[in-house]
mmCIF file of the C-alpha atoms, coordinates in Angstrom:
data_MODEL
# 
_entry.id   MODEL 
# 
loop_
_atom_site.group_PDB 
_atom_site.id 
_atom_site.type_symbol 
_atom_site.label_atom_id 
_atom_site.label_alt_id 
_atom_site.label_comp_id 
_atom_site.label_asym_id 
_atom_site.label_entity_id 
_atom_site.label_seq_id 
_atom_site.pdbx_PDB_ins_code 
_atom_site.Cartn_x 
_atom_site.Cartn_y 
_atom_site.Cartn_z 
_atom_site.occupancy 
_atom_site.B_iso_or_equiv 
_atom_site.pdbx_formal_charge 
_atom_site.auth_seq_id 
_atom_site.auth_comp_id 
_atom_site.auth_asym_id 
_atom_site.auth_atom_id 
_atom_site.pdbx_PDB_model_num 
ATOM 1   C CA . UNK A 1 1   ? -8.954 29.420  -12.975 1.00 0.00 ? 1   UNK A CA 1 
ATOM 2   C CA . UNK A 1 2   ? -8.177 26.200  -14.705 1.00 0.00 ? 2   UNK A CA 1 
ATOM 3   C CA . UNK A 1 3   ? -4.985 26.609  -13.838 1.00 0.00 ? 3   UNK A CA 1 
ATOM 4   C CA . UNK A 1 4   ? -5.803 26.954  -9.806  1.00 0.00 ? 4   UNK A CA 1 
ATOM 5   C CA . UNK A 1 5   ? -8.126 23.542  -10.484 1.00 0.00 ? 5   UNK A CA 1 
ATOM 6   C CA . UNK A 1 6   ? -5.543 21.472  -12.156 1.00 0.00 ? 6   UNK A CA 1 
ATOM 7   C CA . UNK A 1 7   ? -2.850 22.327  -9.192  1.00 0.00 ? 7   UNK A CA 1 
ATOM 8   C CA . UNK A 1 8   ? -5.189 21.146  -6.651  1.00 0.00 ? 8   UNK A CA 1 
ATOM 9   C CA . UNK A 1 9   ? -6.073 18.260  -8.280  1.00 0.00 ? 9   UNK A CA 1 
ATOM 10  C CA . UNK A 1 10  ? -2.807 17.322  -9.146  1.00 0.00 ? 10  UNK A CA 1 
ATOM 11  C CA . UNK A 1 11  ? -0.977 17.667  -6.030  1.00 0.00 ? 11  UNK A CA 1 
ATOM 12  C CA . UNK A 1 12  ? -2.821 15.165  -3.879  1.00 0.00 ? 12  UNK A CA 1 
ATOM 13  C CA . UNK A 1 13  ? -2.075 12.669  -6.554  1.00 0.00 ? 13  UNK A CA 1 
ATOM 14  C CA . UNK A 1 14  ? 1.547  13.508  -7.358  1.00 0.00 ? 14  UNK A CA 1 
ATOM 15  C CA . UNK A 1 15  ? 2.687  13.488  -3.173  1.00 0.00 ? 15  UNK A CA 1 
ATOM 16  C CA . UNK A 1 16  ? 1.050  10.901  -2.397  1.00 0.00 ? 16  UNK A CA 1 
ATOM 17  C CA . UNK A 1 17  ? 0.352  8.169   -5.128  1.00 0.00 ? 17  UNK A CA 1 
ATOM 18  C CA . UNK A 1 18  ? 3.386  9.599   -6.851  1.00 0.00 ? 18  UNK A CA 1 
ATOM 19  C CA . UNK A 1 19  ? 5.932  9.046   -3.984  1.00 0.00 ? 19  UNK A CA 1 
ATOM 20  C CA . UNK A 1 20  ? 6.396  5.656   -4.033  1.00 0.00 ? 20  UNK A CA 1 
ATOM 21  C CA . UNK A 1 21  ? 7.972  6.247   -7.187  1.00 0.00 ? 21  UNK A CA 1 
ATOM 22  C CA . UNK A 1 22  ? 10.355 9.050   -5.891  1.00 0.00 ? 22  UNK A CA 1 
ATOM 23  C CA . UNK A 1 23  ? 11.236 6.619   -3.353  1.00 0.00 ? 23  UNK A CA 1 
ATOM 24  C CA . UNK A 1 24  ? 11.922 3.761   -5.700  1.00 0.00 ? 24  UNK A CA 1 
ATOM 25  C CA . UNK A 1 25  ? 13.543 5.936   -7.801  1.00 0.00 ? 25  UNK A CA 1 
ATOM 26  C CA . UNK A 1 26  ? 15.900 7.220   -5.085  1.00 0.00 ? 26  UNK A CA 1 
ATOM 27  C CA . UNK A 1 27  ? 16.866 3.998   -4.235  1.00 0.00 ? 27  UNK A CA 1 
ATOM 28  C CA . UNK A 1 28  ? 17.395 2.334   -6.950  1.00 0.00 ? 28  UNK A CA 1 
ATOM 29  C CA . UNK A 1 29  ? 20.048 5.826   -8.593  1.00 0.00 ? 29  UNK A CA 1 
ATOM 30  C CA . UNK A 1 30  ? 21.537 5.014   -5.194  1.00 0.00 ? 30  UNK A CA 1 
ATOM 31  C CA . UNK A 1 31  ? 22.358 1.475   -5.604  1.00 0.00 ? 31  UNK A CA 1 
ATOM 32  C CA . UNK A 1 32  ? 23.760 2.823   -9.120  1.00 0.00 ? 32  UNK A CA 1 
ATOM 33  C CA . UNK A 1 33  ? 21.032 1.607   -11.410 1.00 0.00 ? 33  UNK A CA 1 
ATOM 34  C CA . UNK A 1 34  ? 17.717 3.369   -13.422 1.00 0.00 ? 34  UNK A CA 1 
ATOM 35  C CA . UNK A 1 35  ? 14.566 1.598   -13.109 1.00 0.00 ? 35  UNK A CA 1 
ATOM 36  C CA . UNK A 1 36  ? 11.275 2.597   -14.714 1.00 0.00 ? 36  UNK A CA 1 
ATOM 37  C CA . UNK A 1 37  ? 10.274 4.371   -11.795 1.00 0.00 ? 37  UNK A CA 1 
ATOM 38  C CA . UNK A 1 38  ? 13.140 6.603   -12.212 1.00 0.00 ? 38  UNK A CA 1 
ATOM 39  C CA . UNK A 1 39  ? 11.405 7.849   -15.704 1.00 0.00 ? 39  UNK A CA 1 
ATOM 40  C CA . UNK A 1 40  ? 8.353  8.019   -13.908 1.00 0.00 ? 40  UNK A CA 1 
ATOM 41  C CA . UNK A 1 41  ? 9.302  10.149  -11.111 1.00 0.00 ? 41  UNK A CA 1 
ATOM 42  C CA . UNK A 1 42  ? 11.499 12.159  -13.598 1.00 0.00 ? 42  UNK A CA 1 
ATOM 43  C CA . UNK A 1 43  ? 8.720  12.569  -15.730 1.00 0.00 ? 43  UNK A CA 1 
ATOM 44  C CA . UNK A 1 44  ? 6.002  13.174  -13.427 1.00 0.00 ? 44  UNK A CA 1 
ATOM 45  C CA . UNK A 1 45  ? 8.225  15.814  -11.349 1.00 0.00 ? 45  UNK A CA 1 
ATOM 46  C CA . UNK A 1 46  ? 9.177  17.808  -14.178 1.00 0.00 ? 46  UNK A CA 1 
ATOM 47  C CA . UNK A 1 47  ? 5.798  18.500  -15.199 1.00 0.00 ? 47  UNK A CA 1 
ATOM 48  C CA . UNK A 1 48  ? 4.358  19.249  -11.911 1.00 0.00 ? 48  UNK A CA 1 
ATOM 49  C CA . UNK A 1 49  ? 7.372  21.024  -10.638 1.00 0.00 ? 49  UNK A CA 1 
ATOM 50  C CA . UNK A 1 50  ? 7.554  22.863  -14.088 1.00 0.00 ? 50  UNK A CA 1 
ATOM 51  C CA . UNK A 1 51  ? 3.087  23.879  -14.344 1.00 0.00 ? 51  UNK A CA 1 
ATOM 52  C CA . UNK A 1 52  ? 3.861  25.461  -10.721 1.00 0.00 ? 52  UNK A CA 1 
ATOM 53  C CA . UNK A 1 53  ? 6.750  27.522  -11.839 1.00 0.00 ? 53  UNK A CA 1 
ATOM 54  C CA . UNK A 1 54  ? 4.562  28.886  -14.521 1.00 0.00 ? 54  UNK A CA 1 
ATOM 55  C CA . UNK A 1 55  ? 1.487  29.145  -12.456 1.00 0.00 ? 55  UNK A CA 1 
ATOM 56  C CA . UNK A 1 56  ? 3.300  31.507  -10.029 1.00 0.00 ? 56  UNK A CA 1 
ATOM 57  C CA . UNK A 1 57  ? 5.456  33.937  -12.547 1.00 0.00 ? 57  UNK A CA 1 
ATOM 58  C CA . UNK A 1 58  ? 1.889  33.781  -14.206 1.00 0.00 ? 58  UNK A CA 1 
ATOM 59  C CA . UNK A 1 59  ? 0.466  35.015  -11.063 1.00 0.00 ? 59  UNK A CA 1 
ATOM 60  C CA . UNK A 1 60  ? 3.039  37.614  -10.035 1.00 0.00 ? 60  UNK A CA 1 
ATOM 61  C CA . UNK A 1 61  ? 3.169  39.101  -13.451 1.00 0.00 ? 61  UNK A CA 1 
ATOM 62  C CA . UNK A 1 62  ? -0.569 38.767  -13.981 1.00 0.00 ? 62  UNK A CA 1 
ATOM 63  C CA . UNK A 1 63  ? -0.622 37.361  -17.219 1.00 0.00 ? 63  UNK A CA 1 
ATOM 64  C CA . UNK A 1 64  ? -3.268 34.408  -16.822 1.00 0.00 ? 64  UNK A CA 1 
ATOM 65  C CA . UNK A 1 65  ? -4.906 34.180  -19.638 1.00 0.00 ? 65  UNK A CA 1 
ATOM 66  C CA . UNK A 1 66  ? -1.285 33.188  -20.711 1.00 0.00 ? 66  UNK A CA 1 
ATOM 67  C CA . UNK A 1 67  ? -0.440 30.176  -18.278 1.00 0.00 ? 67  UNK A CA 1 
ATOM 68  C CA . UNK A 1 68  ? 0.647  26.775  -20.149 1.00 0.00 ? 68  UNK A CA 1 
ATOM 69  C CA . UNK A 1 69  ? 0.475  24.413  -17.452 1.00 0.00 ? 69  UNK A CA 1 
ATOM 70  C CA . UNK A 1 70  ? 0.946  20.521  -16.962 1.00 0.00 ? 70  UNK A CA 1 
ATOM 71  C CA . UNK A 1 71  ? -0.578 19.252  -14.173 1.00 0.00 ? 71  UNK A CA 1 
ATOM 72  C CA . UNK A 1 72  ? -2.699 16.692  -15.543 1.00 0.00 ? 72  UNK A CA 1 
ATOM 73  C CA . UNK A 1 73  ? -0.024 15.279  -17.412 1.00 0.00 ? 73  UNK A CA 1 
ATOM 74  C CA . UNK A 1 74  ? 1.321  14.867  -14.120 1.00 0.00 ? 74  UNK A CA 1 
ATOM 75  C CA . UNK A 1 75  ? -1.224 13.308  -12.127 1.00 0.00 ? 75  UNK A CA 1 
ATOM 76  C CA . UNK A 1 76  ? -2.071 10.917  -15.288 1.00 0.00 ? 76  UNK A CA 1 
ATOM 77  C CA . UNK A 1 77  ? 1.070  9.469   -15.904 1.00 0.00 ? 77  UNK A CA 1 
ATOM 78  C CA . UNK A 1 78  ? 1.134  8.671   -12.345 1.00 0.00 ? 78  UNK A CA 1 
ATOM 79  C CA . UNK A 1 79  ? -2.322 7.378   -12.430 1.00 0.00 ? 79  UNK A CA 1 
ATOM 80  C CA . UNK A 1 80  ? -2.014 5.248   -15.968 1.00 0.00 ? 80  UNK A CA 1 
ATOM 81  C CA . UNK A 1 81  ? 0.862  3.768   -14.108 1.00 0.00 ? 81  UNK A CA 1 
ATOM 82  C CA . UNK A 1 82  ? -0.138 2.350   -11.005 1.00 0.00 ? 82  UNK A CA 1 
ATOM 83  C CA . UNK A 1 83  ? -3.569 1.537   -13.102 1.00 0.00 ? 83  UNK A CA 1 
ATOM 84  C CA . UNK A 1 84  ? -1.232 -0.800  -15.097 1.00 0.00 ? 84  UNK A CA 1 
ATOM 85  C CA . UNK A 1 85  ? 0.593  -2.456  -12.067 1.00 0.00 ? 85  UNK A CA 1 
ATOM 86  C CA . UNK A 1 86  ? -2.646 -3.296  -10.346 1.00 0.00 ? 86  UNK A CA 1 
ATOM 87  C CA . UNK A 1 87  ? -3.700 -5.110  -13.467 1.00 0.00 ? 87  UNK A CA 1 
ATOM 88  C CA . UNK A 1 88  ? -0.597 -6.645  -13.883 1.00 0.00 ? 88  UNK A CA 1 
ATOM 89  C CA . UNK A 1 89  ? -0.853 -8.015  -10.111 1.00 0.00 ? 89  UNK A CA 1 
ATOM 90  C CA . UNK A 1 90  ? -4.423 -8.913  -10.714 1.00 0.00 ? 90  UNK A CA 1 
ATOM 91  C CA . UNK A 1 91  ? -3.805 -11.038 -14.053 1.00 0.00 ? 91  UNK A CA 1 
ATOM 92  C CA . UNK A 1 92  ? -0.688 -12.519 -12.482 1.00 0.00 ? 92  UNK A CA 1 
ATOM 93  C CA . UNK A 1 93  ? -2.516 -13.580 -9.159  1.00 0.00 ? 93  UNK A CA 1 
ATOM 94  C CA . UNK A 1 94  ? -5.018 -15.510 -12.042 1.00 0.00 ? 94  UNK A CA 1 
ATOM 95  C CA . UNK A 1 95  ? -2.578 -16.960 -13.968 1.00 0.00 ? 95  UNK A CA 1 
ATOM 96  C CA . UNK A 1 96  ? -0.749 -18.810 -11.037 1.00 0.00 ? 96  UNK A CA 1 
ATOM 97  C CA . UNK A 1 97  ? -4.437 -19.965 -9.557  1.00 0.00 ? 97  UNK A CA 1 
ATOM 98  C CA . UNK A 1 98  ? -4.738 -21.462 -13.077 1.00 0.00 ? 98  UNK A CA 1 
ATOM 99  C CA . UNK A 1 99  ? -1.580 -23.292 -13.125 1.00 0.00 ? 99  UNK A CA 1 
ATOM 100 C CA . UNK A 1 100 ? -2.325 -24.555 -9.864  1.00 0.00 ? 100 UNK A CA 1 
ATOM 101 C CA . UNK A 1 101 ? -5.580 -26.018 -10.887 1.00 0.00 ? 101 UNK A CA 1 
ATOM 102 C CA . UNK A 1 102 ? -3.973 -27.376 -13.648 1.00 0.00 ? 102 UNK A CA 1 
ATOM 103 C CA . UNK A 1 103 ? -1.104 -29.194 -12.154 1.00 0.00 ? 103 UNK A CA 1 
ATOM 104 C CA . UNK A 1 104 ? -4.106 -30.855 -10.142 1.00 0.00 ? 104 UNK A CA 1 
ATOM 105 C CA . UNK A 1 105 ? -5.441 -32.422 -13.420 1.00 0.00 ? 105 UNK A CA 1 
ATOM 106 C CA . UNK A 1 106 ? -2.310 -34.316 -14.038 1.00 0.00 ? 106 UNK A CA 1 
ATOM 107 C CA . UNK A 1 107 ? -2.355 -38.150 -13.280 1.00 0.00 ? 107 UNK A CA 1 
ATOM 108 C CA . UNK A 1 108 ? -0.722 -39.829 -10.634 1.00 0.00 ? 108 UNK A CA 1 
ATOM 109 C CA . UNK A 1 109 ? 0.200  -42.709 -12.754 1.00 0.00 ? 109 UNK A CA 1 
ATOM 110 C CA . UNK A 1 110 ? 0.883  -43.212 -16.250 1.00 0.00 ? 110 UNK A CA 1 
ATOM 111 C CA . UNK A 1 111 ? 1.335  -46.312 -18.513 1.00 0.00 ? 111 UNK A CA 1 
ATOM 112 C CA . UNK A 1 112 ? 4.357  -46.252 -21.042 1.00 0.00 ? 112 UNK A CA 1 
ATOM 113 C CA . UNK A 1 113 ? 3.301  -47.785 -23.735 1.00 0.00 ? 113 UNK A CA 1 
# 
């Protein structure tokens, strides 16, 4: 049964979170160059794509005591991710605020001395 949980809690996040990156990825093989999100999707696809192969022959052949799936590796590499970009937009969107408060303290007028 863990098996059946991880798939439907992976699946949400790997078609939707996770196709941004498919769609970044796609574009950016088809302008001839690999980005991160190509790993990503890569990555992220395998492992989904592979934990459902092996949760269905598992199924048909009735072996499940004897599934190795990777769904959550899935959904959390996805996850860690797009955790990491919203920081990185956050502490970004902080550091220009400062800068612009500090080009504020600068005088208007200085003496050479």
């Amino acid at each position: 049964w863990e098996a059946i949980i991880l798939f439907v809690l992976a699946t949400p996040v790997q078609f939707g979170p996770g196709q941004r990156f498919v769609r970044s990825a796609y574009m950016s093989i088809r302008h001839g160059a690999a980005s991160m999100d190509v790993l990503i999707a890569l990555g992220s696809s395998v492992a989904y794509f592979y934990s459902l192969f092996s949760l269905l022959m598992a199924v048909v052949c009735g072996d499940w005591w004897d599934c190795t799936v990777f769904f959550d590796t899935s959904a959390m590499l996805i996850t860690v991710v797009l955790l990491g970009r919203m920081m990185e937009h956050s502490s970004k969107g902080r550091t220009s605020e400062a800068l612009t408060k500090l080009m504020t303290l600068q005088p208007k007028m200085a003496e050479v001395v």
